[in-house]
Backbone as XML, in Angstrom:
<?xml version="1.0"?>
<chain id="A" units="angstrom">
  <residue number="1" name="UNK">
    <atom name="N" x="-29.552" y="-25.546" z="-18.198"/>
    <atom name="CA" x="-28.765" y="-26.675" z="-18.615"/>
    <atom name="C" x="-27.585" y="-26.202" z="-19.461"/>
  </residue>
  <residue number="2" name="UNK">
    <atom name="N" x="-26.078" y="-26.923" z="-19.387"/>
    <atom name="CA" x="-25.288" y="-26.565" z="-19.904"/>
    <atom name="C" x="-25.405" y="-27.250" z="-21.292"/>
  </residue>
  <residue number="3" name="UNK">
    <atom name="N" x="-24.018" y="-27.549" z="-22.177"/>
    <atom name="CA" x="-24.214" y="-27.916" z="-23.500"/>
    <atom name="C" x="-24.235" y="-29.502" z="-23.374"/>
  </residue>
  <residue number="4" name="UNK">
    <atom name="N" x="-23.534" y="-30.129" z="-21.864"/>
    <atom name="CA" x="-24.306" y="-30.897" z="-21.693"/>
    <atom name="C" x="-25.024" y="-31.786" z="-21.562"/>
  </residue>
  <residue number="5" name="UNK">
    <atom name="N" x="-26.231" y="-30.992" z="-20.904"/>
    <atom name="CA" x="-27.763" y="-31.019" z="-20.730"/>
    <atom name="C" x="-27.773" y="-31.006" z="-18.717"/>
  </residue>
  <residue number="6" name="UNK">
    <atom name="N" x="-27.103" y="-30.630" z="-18.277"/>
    <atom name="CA" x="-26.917" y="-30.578" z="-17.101"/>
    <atom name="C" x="-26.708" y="-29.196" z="-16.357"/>
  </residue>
  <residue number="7" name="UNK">
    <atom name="N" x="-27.437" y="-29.121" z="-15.143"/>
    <atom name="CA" x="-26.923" y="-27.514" z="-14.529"/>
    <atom name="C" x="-25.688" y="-26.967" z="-14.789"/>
  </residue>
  <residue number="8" name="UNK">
    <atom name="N" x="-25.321" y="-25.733" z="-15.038"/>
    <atom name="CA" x="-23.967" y="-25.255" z="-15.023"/>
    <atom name="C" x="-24.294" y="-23.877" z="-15.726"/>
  </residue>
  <residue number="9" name="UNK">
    <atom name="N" x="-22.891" y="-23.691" z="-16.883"/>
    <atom name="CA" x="-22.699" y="-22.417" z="-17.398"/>
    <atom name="C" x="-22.882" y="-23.071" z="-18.708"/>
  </residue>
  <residue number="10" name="UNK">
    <atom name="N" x="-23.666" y="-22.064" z="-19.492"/>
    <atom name="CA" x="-23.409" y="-22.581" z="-21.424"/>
    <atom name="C" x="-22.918" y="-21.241" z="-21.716"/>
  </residue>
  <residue number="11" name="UNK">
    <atom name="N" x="-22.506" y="-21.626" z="-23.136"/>
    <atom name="CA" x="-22.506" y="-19.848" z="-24.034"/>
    <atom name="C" x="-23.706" y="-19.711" z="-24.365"/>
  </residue>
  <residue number="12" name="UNK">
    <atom name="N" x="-23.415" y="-17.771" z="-24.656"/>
    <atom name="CA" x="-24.766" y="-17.370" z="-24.323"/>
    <atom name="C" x="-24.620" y="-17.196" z="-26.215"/>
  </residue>
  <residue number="13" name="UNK">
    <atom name="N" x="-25.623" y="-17.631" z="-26.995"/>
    <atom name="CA" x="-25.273" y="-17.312" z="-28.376"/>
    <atom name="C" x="-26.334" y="-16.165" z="-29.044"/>
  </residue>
  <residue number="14" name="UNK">
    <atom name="N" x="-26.775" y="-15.546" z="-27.471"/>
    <atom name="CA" x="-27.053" y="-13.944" z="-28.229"/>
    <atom name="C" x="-26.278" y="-13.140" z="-28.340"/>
  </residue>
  <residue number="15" name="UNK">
    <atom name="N" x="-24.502" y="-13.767" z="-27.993"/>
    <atom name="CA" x="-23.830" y="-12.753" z="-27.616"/>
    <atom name="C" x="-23.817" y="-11.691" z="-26.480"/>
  </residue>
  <residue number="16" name="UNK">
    <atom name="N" x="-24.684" y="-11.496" z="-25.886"/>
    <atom name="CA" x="-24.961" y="-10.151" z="-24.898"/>
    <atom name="C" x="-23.806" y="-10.587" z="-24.032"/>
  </residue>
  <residue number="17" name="UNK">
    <atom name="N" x="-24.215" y="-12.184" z="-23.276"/>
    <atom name="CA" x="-22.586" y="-12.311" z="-22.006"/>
    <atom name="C" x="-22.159" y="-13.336" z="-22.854"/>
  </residue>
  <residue number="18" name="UNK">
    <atom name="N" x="-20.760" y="-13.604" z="-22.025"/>
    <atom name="CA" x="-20.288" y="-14.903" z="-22.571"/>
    <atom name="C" x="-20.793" y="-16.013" z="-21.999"/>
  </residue>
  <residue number="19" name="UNK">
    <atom name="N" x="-21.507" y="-16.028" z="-20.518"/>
    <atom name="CA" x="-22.250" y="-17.485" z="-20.369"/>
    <atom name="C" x="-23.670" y="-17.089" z="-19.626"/>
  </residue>
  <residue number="20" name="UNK">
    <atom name="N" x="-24.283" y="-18.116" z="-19.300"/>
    <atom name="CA" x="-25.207" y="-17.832" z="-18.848"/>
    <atom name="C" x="-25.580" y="-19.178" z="-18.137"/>
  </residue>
  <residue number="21" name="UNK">
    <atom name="N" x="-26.459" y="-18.953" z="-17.096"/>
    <atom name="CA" x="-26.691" y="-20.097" z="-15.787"/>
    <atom name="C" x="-27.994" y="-20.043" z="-15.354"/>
  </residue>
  <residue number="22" name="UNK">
    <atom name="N" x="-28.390" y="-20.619" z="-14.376"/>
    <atom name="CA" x="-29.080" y="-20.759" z="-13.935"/>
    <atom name="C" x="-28.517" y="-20.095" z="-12.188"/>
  </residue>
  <residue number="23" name="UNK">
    <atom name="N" x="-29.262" y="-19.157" z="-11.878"/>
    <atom name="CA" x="-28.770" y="-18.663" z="-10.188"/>
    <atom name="C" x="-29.051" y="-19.499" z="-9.323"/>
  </residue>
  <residue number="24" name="UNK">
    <atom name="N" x="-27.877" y="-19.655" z="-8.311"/>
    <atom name="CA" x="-27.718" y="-20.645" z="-7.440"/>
    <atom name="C" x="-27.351" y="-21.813" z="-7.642"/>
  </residue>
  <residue number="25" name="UNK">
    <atom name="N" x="-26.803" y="-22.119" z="-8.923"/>
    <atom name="CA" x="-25.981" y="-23.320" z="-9.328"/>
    <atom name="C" x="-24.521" y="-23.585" z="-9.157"/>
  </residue>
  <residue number="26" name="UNK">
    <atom name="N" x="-24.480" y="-24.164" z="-8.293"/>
    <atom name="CA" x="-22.925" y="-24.379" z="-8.200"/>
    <atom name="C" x="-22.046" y="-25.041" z="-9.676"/>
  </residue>
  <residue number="27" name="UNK">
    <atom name="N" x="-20.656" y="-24.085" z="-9.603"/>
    <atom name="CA" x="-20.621" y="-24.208" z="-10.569"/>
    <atom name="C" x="-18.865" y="-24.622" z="-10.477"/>
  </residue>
  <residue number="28" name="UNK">
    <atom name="N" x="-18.208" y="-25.757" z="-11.363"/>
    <atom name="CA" x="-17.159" y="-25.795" z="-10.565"/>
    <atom name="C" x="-15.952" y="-25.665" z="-12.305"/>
  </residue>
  <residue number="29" name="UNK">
    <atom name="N" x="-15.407" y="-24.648" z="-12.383"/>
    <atom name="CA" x="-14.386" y="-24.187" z="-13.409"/>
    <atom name="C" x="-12.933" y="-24.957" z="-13.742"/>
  </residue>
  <residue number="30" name="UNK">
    <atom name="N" x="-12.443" y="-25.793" z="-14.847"/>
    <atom name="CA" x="-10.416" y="-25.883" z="-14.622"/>
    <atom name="C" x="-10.440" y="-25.521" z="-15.595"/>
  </residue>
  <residue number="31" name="UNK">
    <atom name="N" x="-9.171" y="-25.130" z="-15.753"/>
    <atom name="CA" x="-8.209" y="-24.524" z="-16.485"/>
    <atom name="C" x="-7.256" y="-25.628" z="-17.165"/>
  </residue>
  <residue number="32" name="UNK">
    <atom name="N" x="-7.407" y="-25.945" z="-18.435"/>
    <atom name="CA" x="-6.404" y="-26.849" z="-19.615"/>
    <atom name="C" x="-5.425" y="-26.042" z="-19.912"/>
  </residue>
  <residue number="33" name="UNK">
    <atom name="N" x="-4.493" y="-26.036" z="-20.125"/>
    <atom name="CA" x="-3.745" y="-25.295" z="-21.337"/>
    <atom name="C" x="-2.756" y="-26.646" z="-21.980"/>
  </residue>
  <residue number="34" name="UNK">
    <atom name="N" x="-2.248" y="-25.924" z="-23.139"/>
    <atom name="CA" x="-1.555" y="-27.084" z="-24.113"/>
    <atom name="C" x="-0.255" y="-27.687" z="-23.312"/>
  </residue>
  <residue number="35" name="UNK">
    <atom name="N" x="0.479" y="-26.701" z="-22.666"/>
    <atom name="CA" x="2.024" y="-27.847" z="-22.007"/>
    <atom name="C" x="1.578" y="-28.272" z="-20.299"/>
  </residue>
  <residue number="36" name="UNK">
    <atom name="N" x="0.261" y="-28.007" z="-19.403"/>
    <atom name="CA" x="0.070" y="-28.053" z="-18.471"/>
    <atom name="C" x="0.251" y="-27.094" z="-17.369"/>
  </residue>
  <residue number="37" name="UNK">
    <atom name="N" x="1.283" y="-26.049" z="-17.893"/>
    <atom name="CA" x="1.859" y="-25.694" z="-16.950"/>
    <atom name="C" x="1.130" y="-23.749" z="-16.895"/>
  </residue>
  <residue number="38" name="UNK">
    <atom name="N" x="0.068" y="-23.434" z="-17.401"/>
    <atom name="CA" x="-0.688" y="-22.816" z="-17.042"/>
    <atom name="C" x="-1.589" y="-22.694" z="-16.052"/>
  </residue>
  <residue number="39" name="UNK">
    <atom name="N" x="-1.272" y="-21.413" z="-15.025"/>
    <atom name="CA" x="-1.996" y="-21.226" z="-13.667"/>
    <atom name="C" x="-3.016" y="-20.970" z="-13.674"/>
  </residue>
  <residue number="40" name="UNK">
    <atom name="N" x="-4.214" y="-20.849" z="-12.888"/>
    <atom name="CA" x="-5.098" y="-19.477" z="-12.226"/>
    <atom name="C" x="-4.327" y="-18.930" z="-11.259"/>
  </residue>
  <residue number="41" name="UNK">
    <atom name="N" x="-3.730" y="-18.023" z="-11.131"/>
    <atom name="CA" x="-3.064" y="-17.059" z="-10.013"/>
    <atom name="C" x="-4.156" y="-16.428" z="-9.226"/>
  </residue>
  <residue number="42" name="UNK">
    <atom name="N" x="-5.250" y="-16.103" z="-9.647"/>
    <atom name="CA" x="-6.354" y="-15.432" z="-8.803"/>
    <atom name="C" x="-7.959" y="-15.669" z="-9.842"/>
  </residue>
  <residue number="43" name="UNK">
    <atom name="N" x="-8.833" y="-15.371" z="-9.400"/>
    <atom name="CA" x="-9.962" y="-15.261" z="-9.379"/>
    <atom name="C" x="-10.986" y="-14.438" z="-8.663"/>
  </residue>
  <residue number="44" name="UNK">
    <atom name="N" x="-11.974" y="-13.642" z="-9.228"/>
    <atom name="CA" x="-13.020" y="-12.946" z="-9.054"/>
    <atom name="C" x="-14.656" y="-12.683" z="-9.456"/>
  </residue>
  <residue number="45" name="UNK">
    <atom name="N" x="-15.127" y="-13.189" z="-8.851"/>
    <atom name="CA" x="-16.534" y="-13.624" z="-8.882"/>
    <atom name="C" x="-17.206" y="-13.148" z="-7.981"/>
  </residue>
  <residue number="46" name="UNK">
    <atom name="N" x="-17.694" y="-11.245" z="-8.043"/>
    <atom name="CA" x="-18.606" y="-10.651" z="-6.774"/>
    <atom name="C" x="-17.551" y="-10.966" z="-5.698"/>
  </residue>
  <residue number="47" name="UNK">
    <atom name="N" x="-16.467" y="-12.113" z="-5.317"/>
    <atom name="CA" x="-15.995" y="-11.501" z="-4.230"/>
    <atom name="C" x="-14.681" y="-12.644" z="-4.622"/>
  </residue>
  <residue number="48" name="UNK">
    <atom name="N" x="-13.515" y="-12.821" z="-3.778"/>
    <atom name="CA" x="-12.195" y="-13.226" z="-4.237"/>
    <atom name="C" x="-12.894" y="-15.125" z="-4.298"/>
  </residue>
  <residue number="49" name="UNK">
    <atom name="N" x="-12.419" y="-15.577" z="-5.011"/>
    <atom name="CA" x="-12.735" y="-17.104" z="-5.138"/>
    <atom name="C" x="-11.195" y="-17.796" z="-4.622"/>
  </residue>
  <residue number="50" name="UNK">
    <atom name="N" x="-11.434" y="-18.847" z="-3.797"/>
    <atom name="CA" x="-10.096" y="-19.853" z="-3.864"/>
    <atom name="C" x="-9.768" y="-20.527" z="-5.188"/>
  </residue>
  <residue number="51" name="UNK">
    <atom name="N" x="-8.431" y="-20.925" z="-5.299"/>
    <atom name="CA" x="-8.374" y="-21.657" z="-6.666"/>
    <atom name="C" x="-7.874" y="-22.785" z="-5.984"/>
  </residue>
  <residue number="52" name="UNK">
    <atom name="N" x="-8.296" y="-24.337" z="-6.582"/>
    <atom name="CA" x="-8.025" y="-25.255" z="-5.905"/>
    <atom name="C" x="-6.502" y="-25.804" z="-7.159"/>
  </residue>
  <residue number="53" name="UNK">
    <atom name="N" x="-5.555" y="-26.186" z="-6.621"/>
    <atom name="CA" x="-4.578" y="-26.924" z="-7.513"/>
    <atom name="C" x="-4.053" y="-26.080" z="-8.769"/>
  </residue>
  <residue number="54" name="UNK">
    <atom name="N" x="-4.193" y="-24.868" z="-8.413"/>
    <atom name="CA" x="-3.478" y="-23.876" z="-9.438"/>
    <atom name="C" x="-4.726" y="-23.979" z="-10.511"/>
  </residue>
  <residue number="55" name="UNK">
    <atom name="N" x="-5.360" y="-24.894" z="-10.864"/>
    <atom name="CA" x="-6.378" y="-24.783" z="-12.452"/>
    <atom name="C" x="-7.943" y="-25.032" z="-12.032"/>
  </residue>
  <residue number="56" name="UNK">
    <atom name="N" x="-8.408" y="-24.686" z="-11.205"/>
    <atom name="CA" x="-9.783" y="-24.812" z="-10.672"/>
    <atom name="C" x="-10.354" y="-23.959" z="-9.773"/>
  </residue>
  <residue number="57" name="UNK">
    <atom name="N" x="-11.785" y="-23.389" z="-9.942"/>
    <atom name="CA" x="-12.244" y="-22.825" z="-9.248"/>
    <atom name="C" x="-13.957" y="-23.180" z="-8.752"/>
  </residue>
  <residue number="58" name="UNK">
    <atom name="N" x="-14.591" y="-22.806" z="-7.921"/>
    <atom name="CA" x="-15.747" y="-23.284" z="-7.512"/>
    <atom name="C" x="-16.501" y="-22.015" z="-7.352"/>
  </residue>
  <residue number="59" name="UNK">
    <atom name="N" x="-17.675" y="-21.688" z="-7.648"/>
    <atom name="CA" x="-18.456" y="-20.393" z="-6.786"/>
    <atom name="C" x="-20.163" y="-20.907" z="-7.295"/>
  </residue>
  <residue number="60" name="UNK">
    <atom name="N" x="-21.074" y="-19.816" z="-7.141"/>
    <atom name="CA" x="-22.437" y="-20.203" z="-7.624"/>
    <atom name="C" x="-22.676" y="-18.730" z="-7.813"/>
  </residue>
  <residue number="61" name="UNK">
    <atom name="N" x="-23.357" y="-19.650" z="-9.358"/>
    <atom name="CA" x="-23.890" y="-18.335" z="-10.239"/>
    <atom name="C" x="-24.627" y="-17.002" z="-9.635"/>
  </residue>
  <residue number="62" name="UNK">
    <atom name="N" x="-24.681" y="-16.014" z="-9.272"/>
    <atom name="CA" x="-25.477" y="-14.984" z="-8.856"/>
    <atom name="C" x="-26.580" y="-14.209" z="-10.067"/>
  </residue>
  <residue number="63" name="UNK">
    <atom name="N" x="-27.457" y="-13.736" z="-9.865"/>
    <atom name="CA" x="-28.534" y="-13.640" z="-10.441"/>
    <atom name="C" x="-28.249" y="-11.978" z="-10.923"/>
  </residue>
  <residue number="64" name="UNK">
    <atom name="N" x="-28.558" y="-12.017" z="-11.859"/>
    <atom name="CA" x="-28.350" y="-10.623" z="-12.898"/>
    <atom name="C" x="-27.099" y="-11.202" z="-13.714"/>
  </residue>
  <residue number="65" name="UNK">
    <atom name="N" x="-25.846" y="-9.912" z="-14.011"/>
    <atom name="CA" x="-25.222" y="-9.912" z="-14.858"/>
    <atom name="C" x="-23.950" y="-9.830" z="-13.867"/>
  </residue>
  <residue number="66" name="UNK">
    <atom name="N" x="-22.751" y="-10.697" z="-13.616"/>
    <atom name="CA" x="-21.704" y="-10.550" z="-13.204"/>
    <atom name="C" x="-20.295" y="-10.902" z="-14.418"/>
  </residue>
  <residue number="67" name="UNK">
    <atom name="N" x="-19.409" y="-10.018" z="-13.432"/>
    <atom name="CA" x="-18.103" y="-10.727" z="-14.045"/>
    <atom name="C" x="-17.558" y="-11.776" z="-13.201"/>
  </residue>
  <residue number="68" name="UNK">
    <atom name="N" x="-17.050" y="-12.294" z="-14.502"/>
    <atom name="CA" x="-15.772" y="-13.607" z="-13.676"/>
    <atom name="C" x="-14.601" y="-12.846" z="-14.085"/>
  </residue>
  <residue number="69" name="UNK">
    <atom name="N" x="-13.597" y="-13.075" z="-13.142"/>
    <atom name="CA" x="-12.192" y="-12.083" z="-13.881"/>
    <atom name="C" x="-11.319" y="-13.280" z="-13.325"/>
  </residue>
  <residue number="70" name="UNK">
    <atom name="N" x="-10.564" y="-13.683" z="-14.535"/>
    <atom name="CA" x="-9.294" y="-14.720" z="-13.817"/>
    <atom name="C" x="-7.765" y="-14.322" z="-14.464"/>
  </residue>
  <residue number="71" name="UNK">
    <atom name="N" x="-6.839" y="-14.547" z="-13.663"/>
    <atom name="CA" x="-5.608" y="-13.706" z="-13.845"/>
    <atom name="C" x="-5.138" y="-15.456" z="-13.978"/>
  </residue>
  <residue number="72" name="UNK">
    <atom name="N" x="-4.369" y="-15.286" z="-15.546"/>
    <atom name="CA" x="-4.018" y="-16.724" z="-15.554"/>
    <atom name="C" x="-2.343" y="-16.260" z="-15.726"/>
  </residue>
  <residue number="73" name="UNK">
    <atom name="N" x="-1.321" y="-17.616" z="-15.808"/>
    <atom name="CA" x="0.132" y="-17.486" z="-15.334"/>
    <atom name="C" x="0.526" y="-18.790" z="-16.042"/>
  </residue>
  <residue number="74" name="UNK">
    <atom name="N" x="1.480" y="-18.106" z="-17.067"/>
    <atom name="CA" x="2.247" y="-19.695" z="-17.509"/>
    <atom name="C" x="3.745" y="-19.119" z="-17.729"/>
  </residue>
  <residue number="75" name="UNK">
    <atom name="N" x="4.839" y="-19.852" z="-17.702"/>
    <atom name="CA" x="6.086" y="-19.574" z="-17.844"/>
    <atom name="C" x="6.330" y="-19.555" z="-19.573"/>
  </residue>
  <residue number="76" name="UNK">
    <atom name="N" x="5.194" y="-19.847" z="-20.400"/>
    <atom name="CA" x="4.994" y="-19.691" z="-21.269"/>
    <atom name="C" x="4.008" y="-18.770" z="-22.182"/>
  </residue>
  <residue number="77" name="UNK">
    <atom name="N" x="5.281" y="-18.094" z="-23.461"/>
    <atom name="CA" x="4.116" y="-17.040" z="-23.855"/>
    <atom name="C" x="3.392" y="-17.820" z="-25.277"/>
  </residue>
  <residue number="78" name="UNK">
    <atom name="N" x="2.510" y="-17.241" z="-25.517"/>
    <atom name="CA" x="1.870" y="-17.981" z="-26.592"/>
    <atom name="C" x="1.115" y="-19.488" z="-26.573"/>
  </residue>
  <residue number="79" name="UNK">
    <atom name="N" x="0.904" y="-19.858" z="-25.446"/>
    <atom name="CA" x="0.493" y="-21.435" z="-25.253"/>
    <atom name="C" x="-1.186" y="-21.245" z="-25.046"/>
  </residue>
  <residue number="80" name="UNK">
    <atom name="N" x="-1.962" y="-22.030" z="-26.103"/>
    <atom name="CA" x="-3.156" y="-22.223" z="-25.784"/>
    <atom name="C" x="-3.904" y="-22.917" z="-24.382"/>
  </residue>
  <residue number="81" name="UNK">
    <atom name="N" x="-4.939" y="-22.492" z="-23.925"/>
    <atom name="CA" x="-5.354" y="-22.729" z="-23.003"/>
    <atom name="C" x="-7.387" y="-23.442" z="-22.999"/>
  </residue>
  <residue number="82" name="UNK">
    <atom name="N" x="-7.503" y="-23.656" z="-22.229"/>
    <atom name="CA" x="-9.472" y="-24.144" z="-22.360"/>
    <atom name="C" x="-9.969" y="-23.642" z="-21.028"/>
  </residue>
  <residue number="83" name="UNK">
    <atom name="N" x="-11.128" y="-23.217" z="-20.984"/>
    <atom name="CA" x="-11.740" y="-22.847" z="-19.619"/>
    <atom name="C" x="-12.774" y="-24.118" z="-20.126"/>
  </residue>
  <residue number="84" name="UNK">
    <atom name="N" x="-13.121" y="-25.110" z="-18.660"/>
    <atom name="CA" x="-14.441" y="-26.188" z="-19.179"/>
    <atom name="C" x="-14.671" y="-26.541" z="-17.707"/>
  </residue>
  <residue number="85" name="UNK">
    <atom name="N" x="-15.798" y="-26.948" z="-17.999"/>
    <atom name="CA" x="-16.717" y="-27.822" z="-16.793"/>
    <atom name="C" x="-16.288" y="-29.484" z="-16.837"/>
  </residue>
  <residue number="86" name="UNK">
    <atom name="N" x="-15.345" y="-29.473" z="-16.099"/>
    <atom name="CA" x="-14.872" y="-30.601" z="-15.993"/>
    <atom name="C" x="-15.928" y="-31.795" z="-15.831"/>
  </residue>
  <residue number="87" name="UNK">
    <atom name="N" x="-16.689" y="-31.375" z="-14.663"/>
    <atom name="CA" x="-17.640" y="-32.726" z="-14.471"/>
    <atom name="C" x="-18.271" y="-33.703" z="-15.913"/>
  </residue>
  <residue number="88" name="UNK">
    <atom name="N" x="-18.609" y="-32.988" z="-16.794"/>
    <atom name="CA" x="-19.373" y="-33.138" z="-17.867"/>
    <atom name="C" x="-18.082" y="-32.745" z="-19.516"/>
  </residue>
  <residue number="89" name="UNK">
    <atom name="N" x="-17.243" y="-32.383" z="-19.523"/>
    <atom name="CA" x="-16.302" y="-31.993" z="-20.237"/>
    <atom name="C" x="-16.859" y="-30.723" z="-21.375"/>
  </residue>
  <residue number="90" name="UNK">
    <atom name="N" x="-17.841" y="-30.400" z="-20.442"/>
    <atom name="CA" x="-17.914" y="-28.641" z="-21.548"/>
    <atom name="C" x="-17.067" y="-27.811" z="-21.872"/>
  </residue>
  <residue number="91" name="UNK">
    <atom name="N" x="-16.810" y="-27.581" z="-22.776"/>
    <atom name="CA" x="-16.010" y="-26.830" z="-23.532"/>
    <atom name="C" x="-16.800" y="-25.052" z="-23.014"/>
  </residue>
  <residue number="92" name="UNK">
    <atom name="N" x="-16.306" y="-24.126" z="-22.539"/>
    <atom name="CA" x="-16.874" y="-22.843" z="-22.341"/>
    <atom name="C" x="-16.080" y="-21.704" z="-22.874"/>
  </residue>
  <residue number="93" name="UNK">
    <atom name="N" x="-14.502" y="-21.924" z="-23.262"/>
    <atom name="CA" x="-13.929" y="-21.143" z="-23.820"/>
    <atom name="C" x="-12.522" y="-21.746" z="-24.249"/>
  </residue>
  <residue number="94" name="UNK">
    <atom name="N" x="-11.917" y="-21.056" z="-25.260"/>
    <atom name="CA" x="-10.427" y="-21.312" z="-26.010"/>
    <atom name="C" x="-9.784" y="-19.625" z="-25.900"/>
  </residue>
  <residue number="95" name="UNK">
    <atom name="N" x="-8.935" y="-19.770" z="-25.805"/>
    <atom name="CA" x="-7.943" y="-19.040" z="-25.915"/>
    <atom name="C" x="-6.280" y="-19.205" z="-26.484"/>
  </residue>
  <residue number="96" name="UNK">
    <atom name="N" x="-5.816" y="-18.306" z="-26.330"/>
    <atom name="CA" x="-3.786" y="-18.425" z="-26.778"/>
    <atom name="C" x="-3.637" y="-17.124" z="-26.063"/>
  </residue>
  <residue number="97" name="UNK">
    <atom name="N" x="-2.768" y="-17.350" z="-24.674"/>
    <atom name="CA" x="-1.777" y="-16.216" z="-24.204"/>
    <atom name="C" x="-0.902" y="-16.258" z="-24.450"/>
  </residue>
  <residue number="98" name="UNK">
    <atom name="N" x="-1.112" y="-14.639" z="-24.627"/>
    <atom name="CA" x="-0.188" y="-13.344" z="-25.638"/>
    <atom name="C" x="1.127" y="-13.773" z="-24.627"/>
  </residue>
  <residue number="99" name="UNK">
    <atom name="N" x="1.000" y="-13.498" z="-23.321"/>
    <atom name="CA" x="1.911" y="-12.731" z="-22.381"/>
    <atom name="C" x="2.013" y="-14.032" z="-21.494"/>
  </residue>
  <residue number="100" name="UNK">
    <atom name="N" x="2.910" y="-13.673" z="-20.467"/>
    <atom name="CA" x="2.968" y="-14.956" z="-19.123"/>
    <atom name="C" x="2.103" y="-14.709" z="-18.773"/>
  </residue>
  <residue number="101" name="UNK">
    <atom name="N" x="1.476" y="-13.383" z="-18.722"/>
    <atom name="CA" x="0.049" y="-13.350" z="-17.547"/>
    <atom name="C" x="-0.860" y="-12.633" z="-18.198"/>
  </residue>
  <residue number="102" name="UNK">
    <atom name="N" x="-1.975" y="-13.107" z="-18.597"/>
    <atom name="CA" x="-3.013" y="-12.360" z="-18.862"/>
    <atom name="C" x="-3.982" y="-12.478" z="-17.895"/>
  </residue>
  <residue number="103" name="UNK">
    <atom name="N" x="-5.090" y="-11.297" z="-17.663"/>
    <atom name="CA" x="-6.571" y="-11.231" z="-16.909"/>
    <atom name="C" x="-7.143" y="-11.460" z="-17.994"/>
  </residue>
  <residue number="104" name="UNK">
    <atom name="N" x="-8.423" y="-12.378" z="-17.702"/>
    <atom name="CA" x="-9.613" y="-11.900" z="-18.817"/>
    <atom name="C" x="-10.631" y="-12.119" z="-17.565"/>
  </residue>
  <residue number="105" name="UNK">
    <atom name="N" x="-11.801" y="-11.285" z="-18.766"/>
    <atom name="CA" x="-12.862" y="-11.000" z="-18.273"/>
    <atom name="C" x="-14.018" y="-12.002" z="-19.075"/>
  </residue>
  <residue number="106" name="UNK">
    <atom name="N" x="-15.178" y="-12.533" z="-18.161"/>
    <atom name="CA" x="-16.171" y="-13.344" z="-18.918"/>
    <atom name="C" x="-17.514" y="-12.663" z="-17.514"/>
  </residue>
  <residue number="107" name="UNK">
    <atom name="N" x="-18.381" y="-12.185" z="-18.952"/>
    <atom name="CA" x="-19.767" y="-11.885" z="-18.310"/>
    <atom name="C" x="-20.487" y="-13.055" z="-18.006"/>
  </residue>
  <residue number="108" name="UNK">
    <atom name="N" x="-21.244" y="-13.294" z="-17.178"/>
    <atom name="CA" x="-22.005" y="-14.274" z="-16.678"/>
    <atom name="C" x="-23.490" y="-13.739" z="-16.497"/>
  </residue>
  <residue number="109" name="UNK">
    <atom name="N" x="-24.626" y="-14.181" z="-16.869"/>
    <atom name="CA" x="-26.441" y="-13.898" z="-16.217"/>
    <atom name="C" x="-26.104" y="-14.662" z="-15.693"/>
  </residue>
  <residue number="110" name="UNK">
    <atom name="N" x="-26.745" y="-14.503" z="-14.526"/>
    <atom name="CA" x="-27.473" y="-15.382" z="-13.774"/>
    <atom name="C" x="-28.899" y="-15.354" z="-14.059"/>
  </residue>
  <residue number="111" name="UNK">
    <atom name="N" x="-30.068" y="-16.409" z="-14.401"/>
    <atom name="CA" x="-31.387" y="-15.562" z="-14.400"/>
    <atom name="C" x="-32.136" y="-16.585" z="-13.041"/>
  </residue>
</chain>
């Protein structure tokens, strides 16, 4: 259960990954940022993910320890951004990009 109380991704607050799931949960990702105009340019999850509408992505959790890697894109430097589970409005991460384009990386269990 996420934060929730529903299937998805939570933080993991042992620290070890940044989220953690349940395997085989579909899981569906957007992208906020503060002026809108922040991308997903790509995505990686065990294998290339589509991004739907520039700020969304879809895949299902895989079991062990994976990365998510997303290459985000704004014509703006310094603009805060949110990674969340839209369905339910979970909050899963905050950020502020440095650059027009940063990658980050987020560990995922699957158990």
């Amino acid at each position: 259960m996420n934060g929730g109380g529903k299937p998805g991704l939570r933080r993991d607050t042992t620290g070890e990954f940044d989220f953690i799931g349940e395997s085989g949960t579909q899981v569906e990702l957007q992208l906020k940022s503060s002026t809108g105009n922040a991308r997903i340019a790509a995505a990686h999850y065990s294998t290339a993910l589509e991004v739907t509408n520039g700020d969304r992505i879809f895949f299902t959790v895989s079991g062990g320890s994976s990365v998510l890697q997303l290459t985000i894109v704004s014509p703006f430097a310094e603009e805060e951004a949110q990674l969340l589970e839209p369905s339910d409005g979970v909050l899963l991460a905050s950020f502020k990009l440095a650059l027009h384009e940063a990658i980050l990386s987020f560990t995922i269990y699957g158990s």
